[in-house]
C-alpha positions as CSV (number, residue, x, y, z in Angstrom):
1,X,16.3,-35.7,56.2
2,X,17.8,-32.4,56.3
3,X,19.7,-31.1,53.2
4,X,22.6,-28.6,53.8
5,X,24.7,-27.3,51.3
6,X,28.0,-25.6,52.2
7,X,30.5,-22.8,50.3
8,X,33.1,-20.8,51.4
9,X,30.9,-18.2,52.5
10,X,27.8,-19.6,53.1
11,X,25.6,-22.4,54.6
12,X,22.3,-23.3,52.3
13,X,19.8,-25.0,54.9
14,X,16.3,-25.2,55.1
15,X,14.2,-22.3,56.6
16,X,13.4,-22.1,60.0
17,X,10.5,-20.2,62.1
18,X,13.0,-18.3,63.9
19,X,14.5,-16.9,61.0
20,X,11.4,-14.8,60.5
21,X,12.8,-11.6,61.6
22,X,15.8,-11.5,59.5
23,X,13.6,-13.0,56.5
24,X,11.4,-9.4,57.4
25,X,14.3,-7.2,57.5
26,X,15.2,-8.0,53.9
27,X,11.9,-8.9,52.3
28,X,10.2,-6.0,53.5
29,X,12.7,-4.1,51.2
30,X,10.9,-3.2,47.8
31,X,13.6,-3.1,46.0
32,X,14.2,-6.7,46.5
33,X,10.8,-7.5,46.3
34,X,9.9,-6.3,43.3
35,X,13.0,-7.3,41.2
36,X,12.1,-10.9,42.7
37,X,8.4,-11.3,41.9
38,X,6.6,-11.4,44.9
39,X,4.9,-9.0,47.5
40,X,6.9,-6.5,49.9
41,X,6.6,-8.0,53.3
42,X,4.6,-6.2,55.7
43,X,5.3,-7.2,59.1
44,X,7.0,-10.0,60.6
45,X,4.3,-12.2,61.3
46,X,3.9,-12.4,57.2
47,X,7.4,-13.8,56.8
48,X,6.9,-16.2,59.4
49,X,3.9,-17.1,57.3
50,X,5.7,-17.0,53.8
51,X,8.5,-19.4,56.1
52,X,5.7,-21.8,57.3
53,X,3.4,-22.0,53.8
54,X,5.6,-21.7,50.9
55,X,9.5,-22.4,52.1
56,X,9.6,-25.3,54.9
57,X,7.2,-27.6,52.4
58,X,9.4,-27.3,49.9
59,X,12.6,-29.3,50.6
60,X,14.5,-27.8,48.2
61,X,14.2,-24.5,49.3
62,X,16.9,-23.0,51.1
63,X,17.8,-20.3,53.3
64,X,20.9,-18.5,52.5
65,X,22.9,-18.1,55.5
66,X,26.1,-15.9,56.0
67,X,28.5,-18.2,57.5
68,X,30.3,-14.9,59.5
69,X,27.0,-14.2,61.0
70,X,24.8,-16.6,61.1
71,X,22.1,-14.3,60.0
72,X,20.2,-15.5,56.8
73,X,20.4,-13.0,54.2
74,X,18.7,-14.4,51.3
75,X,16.7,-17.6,50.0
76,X,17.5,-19.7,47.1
77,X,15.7,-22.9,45.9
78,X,13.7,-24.9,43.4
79,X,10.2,-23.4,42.4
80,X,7.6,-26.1,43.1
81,X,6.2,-28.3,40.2
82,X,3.5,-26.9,38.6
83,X,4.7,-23.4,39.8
84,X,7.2,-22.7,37.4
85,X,7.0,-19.1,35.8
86,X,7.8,-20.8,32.0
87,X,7.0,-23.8,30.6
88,X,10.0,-27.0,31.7
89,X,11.2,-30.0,29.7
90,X,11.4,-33.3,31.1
91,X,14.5,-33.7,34.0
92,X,14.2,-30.0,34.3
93,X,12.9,-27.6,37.4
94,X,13.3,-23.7,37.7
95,X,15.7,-21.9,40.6
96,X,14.7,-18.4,42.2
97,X,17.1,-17.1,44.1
98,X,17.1,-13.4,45.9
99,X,19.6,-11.7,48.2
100,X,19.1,-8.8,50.7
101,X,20.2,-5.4,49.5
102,X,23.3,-4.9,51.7
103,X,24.8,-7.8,49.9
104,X,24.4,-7.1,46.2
105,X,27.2,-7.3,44.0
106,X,29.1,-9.3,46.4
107,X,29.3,-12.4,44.5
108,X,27.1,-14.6,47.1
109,X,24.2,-15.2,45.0
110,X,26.3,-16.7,42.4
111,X,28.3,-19.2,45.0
112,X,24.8,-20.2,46.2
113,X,24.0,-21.2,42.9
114,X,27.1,-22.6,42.1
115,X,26.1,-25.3,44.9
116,X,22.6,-25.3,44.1
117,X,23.6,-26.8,40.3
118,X,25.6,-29.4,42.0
119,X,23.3,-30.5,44.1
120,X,20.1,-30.8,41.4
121,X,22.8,-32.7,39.2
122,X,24.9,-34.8,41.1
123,X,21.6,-36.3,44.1
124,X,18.3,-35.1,42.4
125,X,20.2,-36.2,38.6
126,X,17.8,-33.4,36.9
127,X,19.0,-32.8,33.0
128,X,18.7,-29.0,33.1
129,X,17.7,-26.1,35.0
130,X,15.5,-23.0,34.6
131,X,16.0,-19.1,35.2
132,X,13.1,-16.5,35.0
133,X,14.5,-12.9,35.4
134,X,12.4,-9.9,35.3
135,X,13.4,-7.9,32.1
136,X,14.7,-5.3,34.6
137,X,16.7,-7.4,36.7
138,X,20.4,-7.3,35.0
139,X,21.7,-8.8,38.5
140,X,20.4,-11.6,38.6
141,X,20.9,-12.2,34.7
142,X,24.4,-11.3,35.1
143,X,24.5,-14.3,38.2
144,X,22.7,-17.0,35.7
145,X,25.1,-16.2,32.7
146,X,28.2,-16.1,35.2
147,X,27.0,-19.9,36.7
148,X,26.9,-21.2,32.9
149,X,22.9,-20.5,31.9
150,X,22.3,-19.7,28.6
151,X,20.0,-17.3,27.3
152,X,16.7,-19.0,26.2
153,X,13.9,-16.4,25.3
154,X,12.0,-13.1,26.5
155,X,8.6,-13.8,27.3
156,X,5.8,-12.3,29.2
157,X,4.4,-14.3,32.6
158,X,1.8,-12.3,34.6
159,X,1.8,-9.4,32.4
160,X,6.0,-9.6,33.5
161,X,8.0,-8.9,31.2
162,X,11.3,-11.8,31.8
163,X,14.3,-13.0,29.9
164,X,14.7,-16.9,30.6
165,X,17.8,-18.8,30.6
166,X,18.7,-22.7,30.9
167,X,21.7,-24.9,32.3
168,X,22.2,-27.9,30.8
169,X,23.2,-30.4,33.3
């Protein structure tokens, strides 16, 4: 079964194969990589990879695709059990979310999430949900305290330095 989640703006559906060139032209961007954890994207080949390995297993794992365009322009999901960047209660499962750079600021992120939270609480009936920012990222702490997260802790993951917030569901 194929999830989709809908806002205004955007369509939330599973990654594709074919979206592997516009999941290169953002993710090669460092400064999206690095505020989101994981490793500049090199070619386009890689992100197919990334697409095929890590985001199509997961089924709750979604591209972030700009209704106007049809391009996707970010990614936004549940980290895999066992994956999780700090340590969850029971009922509970961490997001990570990332948008490319043109659309910063824009208030997308924070829609996606908005639906995101509906979904995990209303068909997967979690209790609560996890947030692990880098220290440096104020964006995406600003889009967890504006969906309703609460600031948990700082802690250190990976020699990371993060601030971690929860939703209570």
């Amino acid at each position: 079964m194929m999830i989709t989640l809908q806002t205004d703006s955007l369509l939330l559906r599973p990654w594709q194969k074919e979206d592997a060139e516009a999941l290169y032209k953002y993710a090669s961007d460092s400064r999206v990589s690095e505020l989101a954890l994981w490793p500049t994207h090199t070619s386009v080949e890689m992100s197919r990879e990334v697409i095929e390995q890590f985001f199509m297993p997961n089924p709750h794992n979604f591209a972030m695709i700009l209704k106007e365009t049809g391009e996707p322009v970010g990614c936004i999901g549940l980290v895999p059990s066992g994956e999780e960047h700090h340590s969850v209660v029971e009922s509970e499962r961490e997001v990570g979310y990332w948008i490319g750079h043109p659309y910063w600021g824009k208030g997308l992120t924070s829609e996606a999430l908005m639906a995101l939270i509906r979904f995990c609480r209303d068909v997967l009936c979690l209790h609560s949900l996890l947030i692990t920012t880098d220290l440096r990222n104020i964006a995406s702490q600003r889009v967890a305290e504006k969906c309703g997260f609460r600031f948990l802790e700082e802690c250190v993951f990976d020699g990371i330095h993060s601030k971690v917030y929860r939703l209570e569901l």
